[in-house]
C-alpha positions as a Markdown table, in Angstrom:
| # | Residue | x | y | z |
|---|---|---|---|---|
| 1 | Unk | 0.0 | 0.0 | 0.0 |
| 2 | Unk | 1.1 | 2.8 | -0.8 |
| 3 | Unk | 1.0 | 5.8 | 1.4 |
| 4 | Unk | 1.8 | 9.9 | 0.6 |
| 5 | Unk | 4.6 | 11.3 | 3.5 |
| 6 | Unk | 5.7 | 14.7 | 4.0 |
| 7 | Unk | 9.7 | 14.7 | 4.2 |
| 8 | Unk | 12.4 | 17.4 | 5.3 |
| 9 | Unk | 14.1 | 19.1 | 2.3 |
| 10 | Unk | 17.5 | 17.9 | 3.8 |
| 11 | Unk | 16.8 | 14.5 | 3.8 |
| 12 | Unk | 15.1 | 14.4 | 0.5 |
| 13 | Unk | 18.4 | 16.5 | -0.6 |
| 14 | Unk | 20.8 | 13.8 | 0.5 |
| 15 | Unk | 19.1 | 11.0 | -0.4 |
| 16 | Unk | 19.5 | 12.6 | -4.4 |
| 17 | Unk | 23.5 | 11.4 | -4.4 |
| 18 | Unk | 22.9 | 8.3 | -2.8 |
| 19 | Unk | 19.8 | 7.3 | -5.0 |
| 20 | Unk | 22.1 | 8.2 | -8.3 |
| 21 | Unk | 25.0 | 6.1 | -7.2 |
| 22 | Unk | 22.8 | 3.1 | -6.8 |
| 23 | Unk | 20.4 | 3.7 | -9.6 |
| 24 | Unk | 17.6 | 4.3 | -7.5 |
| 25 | Unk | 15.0 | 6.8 | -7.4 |
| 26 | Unk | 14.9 | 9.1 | -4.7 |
| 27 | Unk | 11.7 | 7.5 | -2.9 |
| 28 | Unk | 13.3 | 4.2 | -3.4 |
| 29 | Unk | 16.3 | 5.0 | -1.6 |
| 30 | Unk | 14.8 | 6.8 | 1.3 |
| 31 | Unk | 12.4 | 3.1 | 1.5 |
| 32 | Unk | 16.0 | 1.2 | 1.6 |
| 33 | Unk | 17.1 | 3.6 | 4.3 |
| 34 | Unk | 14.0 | 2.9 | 6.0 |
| 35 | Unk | 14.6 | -1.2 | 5.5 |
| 36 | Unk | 18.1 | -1.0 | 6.6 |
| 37 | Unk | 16.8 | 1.3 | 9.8 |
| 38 | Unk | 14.2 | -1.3 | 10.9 |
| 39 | Unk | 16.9 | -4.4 | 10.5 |
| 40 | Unk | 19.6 | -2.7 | 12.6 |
| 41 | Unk | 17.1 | -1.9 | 15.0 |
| 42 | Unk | 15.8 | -5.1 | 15.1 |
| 43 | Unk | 19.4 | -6.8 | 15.8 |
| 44 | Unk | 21.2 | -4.0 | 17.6 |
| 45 | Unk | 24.0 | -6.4 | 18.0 |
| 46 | Unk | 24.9 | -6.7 | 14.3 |
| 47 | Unk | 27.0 | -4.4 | 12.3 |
| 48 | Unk | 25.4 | -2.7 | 9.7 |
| 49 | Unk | 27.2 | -4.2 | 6.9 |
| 50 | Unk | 26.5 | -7.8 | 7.9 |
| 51 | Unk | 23.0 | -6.3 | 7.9 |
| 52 | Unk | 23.4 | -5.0 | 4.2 |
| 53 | Unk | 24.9 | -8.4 | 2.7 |
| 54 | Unk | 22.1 | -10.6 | 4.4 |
| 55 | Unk | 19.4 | -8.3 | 2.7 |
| 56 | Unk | 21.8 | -8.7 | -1.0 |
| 57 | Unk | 22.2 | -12.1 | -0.5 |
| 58 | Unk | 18.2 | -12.7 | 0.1 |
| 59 | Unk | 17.8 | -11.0 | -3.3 |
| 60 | Unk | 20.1 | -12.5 | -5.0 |
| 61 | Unk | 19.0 | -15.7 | -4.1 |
| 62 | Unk | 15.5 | -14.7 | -5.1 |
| 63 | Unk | 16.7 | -13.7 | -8.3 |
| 64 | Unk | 18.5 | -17.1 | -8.5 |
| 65 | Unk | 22.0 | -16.0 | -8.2 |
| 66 | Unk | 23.0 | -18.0 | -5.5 |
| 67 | Unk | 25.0 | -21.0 | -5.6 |
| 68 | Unk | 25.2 | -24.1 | -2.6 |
| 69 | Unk | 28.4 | -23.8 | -0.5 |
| 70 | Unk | 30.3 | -27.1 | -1.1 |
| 71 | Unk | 32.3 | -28.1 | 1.7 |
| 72 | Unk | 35.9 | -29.1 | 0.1 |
């Protein structure tokens, strides 16, 4: 569901560099800031980055990029 917000300026502003490096749209990347938020504050003893590479890995296993580990 979609839903209409009213957003600071600034952080509509500095989401514009982020959203162009990842080839997002601005909304977008304010909704992955908002994914990544909930997750870290869901497991405040992770780091951020393992945080990041769980949600890549989910999507690239959804998008069937993922291999099986095979243990040598």
């Amino acid at each position: 569901m979609a839903i209409a917000l009213k957003l600071s300026d600034s952080l509509v502003e500095d989401a514009k560099p982020y959203a162009a490096a990842e080839h997002r749209s601005v909304p977008k990347q304010i909704e992955f800031w908002a994914r990544i938020g909930k997750a870290v504050t869901d497991n405040p003893d992770m780091p951020v980055r393992l945080i990041q590479d769980i949600m890549l890995a989910r999507e690239e296993a959804k998008a069937g990029l993922a291999a099986p580990y095979e243990f040598g």
